[in-house]
C-alpha positions in Angstrom: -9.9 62.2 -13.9 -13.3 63.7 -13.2 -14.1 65.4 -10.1 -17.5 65.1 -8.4 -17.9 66.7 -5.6 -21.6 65.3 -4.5 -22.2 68.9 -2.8 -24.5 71.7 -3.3 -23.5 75.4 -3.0 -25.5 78.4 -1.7 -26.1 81.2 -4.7 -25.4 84.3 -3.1 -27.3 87.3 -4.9 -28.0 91.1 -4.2 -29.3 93.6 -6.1 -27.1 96.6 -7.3 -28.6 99.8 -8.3 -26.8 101.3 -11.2 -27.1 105.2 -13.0 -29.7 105.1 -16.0 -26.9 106.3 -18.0 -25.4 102.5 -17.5 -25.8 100.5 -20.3 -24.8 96.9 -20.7 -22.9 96.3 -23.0 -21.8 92.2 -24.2 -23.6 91.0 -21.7 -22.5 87.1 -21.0 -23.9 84.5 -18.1 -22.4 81.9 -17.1 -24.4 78.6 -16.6 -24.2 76.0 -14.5 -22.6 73.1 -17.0 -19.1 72.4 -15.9 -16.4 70.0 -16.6 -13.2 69.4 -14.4 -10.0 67.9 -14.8 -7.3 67.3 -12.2 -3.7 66.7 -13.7 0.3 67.0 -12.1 2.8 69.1 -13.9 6.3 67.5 -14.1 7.2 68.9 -10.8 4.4 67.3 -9.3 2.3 69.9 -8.6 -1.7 69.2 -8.9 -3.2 71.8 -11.2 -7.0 71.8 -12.4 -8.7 72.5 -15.4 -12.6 73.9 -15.2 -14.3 74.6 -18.1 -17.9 76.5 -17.8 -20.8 77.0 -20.0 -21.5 80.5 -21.0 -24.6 82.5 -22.6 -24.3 85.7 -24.6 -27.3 87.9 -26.0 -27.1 86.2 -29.4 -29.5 84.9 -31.4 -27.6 82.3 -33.9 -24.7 81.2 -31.7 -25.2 82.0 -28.2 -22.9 79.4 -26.3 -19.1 79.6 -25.5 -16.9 78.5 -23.2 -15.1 80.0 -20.6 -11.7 77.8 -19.2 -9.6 78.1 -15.8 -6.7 76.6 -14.4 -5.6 76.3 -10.7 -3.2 75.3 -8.5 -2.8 73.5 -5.4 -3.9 76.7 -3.4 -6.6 77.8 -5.5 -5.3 80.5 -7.4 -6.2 81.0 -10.9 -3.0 80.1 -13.0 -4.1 80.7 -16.4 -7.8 81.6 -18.2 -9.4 81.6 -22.0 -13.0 82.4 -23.4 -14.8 82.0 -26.3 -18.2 83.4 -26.8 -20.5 83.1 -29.4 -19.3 79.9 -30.7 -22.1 77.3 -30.7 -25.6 77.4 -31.9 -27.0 74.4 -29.5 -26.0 73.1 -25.8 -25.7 69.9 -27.0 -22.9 70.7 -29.5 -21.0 72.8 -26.5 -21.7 70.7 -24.2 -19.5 68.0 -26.5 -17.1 70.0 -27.0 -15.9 70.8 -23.5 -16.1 66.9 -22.9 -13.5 66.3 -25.3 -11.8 68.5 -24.4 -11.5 66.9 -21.0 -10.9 63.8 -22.9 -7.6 65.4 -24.5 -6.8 67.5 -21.6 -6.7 70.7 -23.2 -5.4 73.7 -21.6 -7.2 77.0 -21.6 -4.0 79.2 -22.9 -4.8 77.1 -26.2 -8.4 77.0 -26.0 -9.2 79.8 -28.5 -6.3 77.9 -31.4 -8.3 74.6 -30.7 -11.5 75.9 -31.4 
């Protein structure tokens, strides 16, 4: 099941001041290409699976994939990255489709890719 929401959200921004001695380090965005799933657990409770695009500071393979399960009420049930995985959108893009398509779980995201 795909969800669809047909609504746009407000970005919320500020700007944060931070020491010169701050460096960032691993720097990693997040983008705005997402997948959803919706599935019920055998106690019938809905859970859902999002997985999100990310973009690190690399030049050969900048795109992973960042995965999130909730429950019912929102709250984040389980969660799994990996960065630095894929050299085009395209290719990352297709993978977090089938994913969808096999209803992978992000607690076994990092053994299936």
């Amino acid at each position: 099941m795909f969800y669809d929401s047909g609504e746009l959200f407000d970005i919320i921004s500020r700007e944060i001041n931070l020491p010169q001695s701050c460096k960032a380090k691993n720097c990693i965005a997040e983008g705005f290409l997402r997948y959803i799933y919706e599935f019920t657990t055998p106690n019938n409770k809905k859970m859902t699976v999002e997985y999100t695009l990310t973009v690190s500071d690399d030049d050969y393979s900048p795109y992973g994939i960042k995965a999130v399960m909730r429950d019912a009420d929102n709250r984040i049930v389980d969660h799994g990255e990996i960065h630095r995985r894929y050299a085009t959108l395209s290719e990352c893009s297709m993978r977090m489709l089938m994913m969808v398509h096999e209803t992978i779980l992000p607690c076994t995201l990092d053994y299936v890719m």
